[in-house]
Every structure is written in structure tokens, then in C-alpha cells.
MARLUM-409090 format. One record per residue: x, z, y of N, C-alpha, C, O, CB in turn; residue number from 0. Coordinates in steps of 0.02 Angstrom, whole numbers. Each point is the difference from the previous one (the first is absolute). Glycine has a CB too. Example, Ala and Ser with C-alpha at 12.3 -4.5 7.8 and 13.67 -1.06 7.14 Angstrom:
BEGIN
+--------+--------+--------+--------+--------+--------+--------+--------+--------+--------+--------+--------+--------+--------+--------+------+
!    n_u !    n_w !    n_v !   ca_u !   ca_w !   ca_v !    c_u !    c_w !    c_v !    o_u !    o_w !    o_v !   cb_u !   cb_w !   cb_v ! loza !
+--------+--------+--------+--------+--------+--------+--------+--------+--------+--------+--------+--------+--------+--------+--------+------+
!    660 !    390 !   -284 !    -45 !      0 !     59 !     45 !      0 !     60 !     52 !     33 !     -1 !   -147 !     29 !    -58 !    0 !
!     77 !    -98 !    112 !     42 !      3 !     59 !    -39 !     37 !     55 !     25 !      8 !     55 !     34 !   -116 !    -87 !    1 !
+--------+--------+--------+--------+--------+--------+--------+--------+--------+--------+--------+--------+--------+--------+--------+------+
***
This chain:
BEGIN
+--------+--------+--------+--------+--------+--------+--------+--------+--------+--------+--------+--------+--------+--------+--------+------+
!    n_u !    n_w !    n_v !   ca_u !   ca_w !   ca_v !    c_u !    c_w !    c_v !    o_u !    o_w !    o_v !   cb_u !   cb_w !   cb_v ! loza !
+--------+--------+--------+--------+--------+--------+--------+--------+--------+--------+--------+--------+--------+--------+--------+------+
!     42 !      0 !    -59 !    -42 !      0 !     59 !     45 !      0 !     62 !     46 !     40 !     10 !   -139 !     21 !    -72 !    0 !
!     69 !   -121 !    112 !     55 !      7 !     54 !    -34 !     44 !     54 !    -59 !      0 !     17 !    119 !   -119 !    -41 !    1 !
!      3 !    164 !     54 !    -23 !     38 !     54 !    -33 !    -36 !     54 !     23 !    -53 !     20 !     60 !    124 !    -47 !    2 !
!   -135 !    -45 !     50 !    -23 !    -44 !     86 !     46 !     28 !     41 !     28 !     55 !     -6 !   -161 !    -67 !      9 !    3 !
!    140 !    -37 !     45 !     42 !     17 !     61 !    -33 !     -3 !     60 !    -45 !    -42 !      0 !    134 !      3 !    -53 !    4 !
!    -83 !     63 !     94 !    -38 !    -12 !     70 !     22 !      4 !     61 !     18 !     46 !     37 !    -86 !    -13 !    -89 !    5 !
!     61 !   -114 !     57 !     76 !    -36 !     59 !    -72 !     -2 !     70 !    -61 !      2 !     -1 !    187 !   -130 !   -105 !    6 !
!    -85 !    124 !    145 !    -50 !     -4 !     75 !     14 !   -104 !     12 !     25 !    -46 !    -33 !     16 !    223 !    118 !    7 !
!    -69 !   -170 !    -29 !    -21 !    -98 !     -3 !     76 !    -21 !     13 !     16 !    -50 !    -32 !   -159 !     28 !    101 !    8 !
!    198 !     53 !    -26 !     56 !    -46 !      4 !     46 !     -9 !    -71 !     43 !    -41 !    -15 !    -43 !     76 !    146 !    9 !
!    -28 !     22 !   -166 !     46 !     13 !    -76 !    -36 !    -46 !    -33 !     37 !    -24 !    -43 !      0 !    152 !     31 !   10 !
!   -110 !   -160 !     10 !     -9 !    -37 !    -36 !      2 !    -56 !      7 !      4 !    -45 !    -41 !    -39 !    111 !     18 !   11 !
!     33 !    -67 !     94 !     39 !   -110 !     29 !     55 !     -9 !    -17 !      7 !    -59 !    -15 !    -44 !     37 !    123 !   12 !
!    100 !     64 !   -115 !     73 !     -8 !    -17 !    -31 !     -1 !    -68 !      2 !    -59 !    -15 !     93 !    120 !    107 !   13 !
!   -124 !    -29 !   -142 !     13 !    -13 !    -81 !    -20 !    -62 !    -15 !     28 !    -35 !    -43 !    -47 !    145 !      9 !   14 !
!    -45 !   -133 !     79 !    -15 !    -47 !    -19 !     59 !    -70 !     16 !      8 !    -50 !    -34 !   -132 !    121 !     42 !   15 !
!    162 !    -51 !     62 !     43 !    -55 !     13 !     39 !    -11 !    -35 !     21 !    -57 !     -6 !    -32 !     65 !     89 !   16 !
!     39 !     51 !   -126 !     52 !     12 !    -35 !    -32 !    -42 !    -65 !     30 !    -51 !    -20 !     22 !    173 !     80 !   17 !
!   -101 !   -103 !    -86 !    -28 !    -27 !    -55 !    -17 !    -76 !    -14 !     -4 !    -30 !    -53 !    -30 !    137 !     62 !   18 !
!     26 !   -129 !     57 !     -7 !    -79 !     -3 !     51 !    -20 !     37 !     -8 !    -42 !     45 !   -110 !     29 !    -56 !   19 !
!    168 !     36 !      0 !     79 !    -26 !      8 !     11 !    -27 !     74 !     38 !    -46 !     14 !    -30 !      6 !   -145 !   20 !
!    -36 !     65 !    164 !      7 !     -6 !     88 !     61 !      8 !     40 !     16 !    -32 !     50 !   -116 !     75 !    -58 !   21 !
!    134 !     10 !    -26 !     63 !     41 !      8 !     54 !    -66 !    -28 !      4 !    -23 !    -57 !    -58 !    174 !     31 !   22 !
!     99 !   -173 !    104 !     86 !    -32 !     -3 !     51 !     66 !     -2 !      3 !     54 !     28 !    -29 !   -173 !     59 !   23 !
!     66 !     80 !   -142 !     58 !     61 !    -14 !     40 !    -31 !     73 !     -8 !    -56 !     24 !     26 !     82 !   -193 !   24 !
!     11 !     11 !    187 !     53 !    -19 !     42 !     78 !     13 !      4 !     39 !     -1 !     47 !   -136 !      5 !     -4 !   25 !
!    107 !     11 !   -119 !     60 !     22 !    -44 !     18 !    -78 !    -29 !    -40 !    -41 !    -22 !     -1 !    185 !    -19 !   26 !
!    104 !   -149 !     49 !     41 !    -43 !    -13 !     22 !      4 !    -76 !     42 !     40 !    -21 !    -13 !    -38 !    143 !   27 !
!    -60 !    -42 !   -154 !     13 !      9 !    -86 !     67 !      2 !      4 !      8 !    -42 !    -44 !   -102 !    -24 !    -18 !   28 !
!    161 !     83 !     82 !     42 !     43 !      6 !      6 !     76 !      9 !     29 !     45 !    -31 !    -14 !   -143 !     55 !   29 !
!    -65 !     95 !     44 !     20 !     77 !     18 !    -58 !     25 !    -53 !      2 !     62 !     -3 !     47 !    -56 !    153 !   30 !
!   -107 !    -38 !   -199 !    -36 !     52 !    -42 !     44 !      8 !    -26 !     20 !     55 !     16 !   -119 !    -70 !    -29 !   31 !
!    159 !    -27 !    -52 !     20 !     10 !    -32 !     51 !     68 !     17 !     12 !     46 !    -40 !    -53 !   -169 !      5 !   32 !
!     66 !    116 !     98 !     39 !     52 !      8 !    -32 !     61 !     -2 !     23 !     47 !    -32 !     41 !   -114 !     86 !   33 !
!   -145 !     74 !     -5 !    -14 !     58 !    -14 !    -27 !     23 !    -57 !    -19 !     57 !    -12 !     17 !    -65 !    107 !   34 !
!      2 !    -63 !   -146 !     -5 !     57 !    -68 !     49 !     35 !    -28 !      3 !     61 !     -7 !    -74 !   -123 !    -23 !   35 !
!    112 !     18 !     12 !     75 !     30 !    -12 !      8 !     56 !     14 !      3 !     47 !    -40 !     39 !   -130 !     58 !   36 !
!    -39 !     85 !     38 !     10 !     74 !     52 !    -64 !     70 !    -39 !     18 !     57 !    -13 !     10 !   -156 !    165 !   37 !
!    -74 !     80 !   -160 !    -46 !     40 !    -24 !     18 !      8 !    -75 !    -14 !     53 !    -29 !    -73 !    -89 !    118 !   38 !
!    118 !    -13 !   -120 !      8 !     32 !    -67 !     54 !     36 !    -11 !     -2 !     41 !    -45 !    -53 !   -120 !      8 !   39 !
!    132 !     67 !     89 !     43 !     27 !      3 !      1 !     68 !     19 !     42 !     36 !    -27 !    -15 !   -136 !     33 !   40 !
!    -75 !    128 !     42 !    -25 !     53 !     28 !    -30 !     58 !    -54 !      4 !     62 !     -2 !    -24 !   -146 !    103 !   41 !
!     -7 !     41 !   -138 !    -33 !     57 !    -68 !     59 !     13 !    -60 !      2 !     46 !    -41 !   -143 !   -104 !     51 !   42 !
!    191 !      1 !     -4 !     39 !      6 !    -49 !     51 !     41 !    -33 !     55 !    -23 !     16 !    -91 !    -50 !     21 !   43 !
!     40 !    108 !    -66 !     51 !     58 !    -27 !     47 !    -50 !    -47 !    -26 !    -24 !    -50 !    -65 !    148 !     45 !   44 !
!    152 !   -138 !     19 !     45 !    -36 !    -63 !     78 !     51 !     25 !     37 !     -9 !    -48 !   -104 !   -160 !     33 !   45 !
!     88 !    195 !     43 !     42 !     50 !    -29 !     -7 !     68 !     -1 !    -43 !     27 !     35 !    101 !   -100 !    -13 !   46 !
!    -16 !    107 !    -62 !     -1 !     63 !     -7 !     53 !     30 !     20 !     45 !     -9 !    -41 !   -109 !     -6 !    -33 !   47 !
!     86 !     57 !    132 !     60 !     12 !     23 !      6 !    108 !    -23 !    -49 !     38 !      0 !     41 !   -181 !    124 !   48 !
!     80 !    165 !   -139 !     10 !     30 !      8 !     34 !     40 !     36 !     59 !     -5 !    -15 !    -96 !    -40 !    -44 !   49 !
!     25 !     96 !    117 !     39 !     15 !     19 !     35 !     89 !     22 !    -38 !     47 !    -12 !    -11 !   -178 !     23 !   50 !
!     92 !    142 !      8 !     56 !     48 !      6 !    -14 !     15 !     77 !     17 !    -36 !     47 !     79 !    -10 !   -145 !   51 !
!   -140 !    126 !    102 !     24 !     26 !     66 !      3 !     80 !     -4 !      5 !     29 !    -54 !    -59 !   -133 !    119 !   52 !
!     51 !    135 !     -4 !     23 !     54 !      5 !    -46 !     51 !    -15 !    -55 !    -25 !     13 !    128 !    -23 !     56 !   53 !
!    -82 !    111 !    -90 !    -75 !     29 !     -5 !    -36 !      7 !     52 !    -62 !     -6 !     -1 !     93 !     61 !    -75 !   54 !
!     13 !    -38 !    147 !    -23 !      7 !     40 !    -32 !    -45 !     37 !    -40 !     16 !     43 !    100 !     53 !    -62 !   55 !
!    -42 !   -147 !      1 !    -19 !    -46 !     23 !    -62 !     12 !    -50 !    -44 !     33 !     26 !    153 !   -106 !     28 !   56 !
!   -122 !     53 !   -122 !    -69 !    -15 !    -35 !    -51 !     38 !     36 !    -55 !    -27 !      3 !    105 !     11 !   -118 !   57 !
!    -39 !     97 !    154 !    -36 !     37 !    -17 !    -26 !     -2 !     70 !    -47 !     38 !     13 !     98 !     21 !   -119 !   58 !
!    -23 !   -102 !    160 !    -43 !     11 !     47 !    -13 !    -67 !    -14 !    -57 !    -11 !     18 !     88 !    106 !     64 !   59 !
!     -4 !   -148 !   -106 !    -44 !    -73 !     -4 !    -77 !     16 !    -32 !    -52 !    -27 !     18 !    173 !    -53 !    -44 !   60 !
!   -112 !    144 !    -40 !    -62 !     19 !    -24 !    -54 !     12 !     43 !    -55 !    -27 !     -5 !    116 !     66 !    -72 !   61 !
!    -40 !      8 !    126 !    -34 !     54 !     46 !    -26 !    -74 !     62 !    -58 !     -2 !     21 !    157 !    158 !    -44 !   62 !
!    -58 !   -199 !     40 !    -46 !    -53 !     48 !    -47 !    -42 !    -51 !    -48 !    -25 !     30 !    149 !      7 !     69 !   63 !
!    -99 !      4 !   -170 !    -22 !    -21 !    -26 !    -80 !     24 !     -1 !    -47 !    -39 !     10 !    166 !     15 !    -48 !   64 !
!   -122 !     77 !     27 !    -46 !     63 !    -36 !    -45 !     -8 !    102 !    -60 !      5 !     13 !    174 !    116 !   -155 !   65 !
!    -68 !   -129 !    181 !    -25 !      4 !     91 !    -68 !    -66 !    -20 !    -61 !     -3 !      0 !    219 !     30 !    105 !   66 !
!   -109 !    -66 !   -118 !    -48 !    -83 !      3 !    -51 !      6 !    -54 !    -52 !    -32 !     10 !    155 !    -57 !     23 !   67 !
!    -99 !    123 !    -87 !    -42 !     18 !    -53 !     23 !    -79 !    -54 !    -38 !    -28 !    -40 !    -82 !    117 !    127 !   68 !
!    160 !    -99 !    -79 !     40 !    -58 !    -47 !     55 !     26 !    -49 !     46 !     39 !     11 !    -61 !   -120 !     87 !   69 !
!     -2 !     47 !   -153 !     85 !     -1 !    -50 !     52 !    -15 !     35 !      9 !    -50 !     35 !    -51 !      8 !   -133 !   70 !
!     94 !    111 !     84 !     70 !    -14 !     18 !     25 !    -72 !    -22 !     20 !    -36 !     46 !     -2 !    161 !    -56 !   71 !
!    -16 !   -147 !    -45 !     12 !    -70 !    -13 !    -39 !    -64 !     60 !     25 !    -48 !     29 !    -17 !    105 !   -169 !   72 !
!    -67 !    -32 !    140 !    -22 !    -74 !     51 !     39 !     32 !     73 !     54 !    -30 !      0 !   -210 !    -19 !    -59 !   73 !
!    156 !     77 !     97 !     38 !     41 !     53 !     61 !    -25 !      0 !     14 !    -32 !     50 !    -71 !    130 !    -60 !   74 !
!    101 !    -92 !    -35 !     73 !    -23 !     -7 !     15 !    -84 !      3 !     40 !    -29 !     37 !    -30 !    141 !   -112 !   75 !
!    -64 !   -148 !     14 !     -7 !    -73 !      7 !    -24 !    -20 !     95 !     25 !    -45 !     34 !    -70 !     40 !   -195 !   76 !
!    -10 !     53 !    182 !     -5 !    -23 !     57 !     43 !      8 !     56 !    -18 !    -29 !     51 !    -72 !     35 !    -94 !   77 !
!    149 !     32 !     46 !     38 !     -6 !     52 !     50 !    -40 !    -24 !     46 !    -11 !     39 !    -75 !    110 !     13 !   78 !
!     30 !   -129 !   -119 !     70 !    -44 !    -11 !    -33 !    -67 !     27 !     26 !    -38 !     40 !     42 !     99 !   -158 !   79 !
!   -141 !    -69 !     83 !    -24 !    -69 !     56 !      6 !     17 !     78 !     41 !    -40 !     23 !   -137 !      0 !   -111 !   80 !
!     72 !     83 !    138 !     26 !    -14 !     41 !     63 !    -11 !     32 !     -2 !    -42 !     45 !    -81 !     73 !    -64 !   81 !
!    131 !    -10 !      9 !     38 !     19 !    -15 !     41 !    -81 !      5 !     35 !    -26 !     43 !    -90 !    152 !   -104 !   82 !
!     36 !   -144 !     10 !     21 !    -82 !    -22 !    -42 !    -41 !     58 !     17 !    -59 !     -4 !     -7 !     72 !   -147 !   83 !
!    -41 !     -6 !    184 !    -51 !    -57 !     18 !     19 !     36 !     89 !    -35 !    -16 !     47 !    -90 !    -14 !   -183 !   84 !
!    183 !     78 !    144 !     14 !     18 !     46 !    -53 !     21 !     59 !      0 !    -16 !     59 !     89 !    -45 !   -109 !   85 !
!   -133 !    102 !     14 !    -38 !     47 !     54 !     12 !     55 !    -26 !    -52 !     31 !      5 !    -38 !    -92 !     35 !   86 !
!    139 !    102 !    -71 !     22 !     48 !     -9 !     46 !     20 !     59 !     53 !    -21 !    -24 !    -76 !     -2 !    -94 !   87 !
!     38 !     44 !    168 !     64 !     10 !     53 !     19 !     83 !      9 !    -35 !     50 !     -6 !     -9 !   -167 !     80 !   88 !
!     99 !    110 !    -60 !     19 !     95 !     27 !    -44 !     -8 !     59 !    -37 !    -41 !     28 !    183 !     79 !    -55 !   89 !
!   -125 !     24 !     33 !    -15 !     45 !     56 !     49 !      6 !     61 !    -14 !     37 !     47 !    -42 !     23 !   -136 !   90 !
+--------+--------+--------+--------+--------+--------+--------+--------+--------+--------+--------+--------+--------+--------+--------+------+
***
């Protein structure tokens, strides 16, 4: 059984435009391809890194971790991407 939904009149002129194919992409069958890429690369886990630090370092990387309410692991991956993509900077 499909749920009803209950769209107001501009939600239902866009479904319908959408539905009878009204809608021009204006993505360059390049740049889709890129932004898929990009989207699958984004979800993708292919290495496994180990690494060597100090306790004192784990234990407050833990403690900002536990701040953001995130795994120390995603926390760590996320400052090595910034980091790499150079919006990481001192102070």
C-alpha cells in the first residue's frame, strides 16, 4: 500500500513537470559524469590505514571526537581530508 502524500499546488506543478519530462539538465554529460564519480568516491572506503600516536594525543582526539558526537576514526579521516584539500591551516 503506497503512502498518500500531501503536496500543496506548486509541489504538484513541479511533479507533474518533472513527470512529463519538462525539466533541461543543464549538466554537461561530462560534468554529470564527474559528479558521479565524485559521489561514489565520497562513499567509498578502499583503504585501511594504521596508525602510531601518542596517548595523549588519542585521548584528547577522543574527547573532541565524543564534543562532535562522531567516531574518533571518522574525526581523524576528516582532518586528514581537510587537511589534504588545504582548508586545514595553523593558527
Amino acid at each position: 500500500m503506497k503512502k498518500e502524500i500531501n503536496l500543496d499546488s506548486d509541489e504538484k506543478e513541479t511533479l507533474a513537470a518533472f513527470e512529463n519530462d519538462e525539466f533541461i539538465s543543464v549538466l554537461s554529460p561530462e560534468r554529470k559524469t564527474e559528479l558521479i564519480e565524485t559521489a561514489k568516491n565520497t562513499t567509498k572506503k578502499t583503504k585501511r590505514v594504521n596508525i602510531r600516536m601518542s596517548e595523549r594525543d588519542f585521548e584528547r582526539i577522543n574527547i573532541k571526537a565524543i564534543e562532535e558526537n562522531i567516531p574518533y576514526q571518522t574525526l581523524i579521516g576528516s582532518v586528514i581530508h581537510k587537511y589534504l584539500d588545504g582548508r586545514l591551516v595553523e593558527k
